[in-house]
MARLUM-105733 format. One record per residue (C-alpha): x, z, y; residue in three letters; residue number from 1. Coordinates in steps of 0.05 Angstrom, whole numbers, m for minus. Layout:
BEGIN
       u       w       v  res    n
       X       Z       Y  ALA  NUM
...
***
This chain:
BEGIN
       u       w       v  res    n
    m202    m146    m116  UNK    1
    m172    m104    m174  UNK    2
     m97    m112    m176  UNK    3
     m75    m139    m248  UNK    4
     m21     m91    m269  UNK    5
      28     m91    m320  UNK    6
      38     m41    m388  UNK    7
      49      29    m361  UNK    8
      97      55    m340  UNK    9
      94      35    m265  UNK   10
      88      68    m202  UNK   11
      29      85    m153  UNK   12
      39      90     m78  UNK   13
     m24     112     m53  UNK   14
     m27     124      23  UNK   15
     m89     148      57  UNK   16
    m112     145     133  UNK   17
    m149     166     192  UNK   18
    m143     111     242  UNK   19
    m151     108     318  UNK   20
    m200      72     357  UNK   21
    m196       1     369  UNK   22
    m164     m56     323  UNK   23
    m101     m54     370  UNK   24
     m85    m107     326  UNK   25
     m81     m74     258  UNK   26
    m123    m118     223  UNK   27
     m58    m168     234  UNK   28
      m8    m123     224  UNK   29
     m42    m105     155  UNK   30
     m50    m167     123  UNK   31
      26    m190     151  UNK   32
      52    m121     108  UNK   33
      10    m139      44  UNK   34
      38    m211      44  UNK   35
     115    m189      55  UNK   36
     104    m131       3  UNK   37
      79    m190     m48  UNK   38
     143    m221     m40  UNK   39
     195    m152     m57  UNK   40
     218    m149    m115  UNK   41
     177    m106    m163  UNK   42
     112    m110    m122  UNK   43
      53    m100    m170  UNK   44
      m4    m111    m132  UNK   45
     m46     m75     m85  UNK   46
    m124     m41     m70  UNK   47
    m153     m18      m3  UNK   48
    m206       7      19  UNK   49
    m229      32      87  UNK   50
    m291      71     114  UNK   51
    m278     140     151  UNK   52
    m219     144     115  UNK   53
    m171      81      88  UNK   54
    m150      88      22  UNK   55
     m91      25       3  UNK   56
     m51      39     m59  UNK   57
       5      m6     m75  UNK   58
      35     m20    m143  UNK   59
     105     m19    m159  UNK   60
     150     m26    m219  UNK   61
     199      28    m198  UNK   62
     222      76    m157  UNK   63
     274      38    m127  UNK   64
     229     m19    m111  UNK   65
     189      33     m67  UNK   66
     251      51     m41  UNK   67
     270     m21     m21  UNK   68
     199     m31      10  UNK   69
     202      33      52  UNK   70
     279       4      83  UNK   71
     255     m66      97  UNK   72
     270     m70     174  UNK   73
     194    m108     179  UNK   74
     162     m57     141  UNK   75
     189      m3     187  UNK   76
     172     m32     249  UNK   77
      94     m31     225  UNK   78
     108      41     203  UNK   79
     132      60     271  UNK   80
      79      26     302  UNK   81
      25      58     251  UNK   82
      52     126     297  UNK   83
      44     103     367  UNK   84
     m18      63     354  UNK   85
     m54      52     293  UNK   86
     m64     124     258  UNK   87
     m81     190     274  UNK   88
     m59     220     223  UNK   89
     m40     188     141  UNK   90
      m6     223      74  UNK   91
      31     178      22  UNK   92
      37     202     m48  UNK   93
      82     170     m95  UNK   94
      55     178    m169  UNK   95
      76     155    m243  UNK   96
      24     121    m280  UNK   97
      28     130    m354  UNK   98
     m37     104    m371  UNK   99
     m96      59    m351  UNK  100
    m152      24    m382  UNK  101
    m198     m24    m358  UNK  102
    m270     m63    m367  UNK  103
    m298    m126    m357  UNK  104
    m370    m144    m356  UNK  105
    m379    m214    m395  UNK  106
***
């Protein structure tokens, strides 16, 4: 589904990765992190997508909503975890957006 955003400006965190083999129980782990992220303050929304590579980018209204995401003590226990287990290797970027536009087939 396409995450409903707000007016620009808002923030992008767009993190990409190469997993491991095996569900090690990721598949949990991920849908537990998207429904605690929809309850921080100044969560968006969010997109993934996963083939070779996984592609999730989250939605935030700030950078210090980011900033409280990336402290919450459940949230950093998945990233440690994503480490040890889940990833062989993953890049965040944090980006402004300024603009967007969208369609809708009737």
């Amino acid at each position: 589904m396409i995450a409903e955003t707000p007016k620009t400006p808002y923030y992008a965190v767009i993190f990409t990765s190469i997993r491991t083999d095996g569900d090690n129980e990721y598949a949990d782990m991920a849908e537990q992190m998207v429904e605690l992220a929809k309850q921080q303050d100044g969560f968006l929304g969010v997109e993934s997508a996963r083939n070779e590579i996984g592609i999730t980018v989250s939605y935030w209204r700030d950078l210090d909503s980011i900033k409280n995401w990336k402290e919450n003590s459940e949230h950093k226990i998945a990233r440690e975890n994503g480490r040890k287990i889940w990833y062989k290797s993953f890049k965040t970027r944090i980006a402004k957006v300024e603009s967007d536009y969208d369609f809708h087939k009737l």
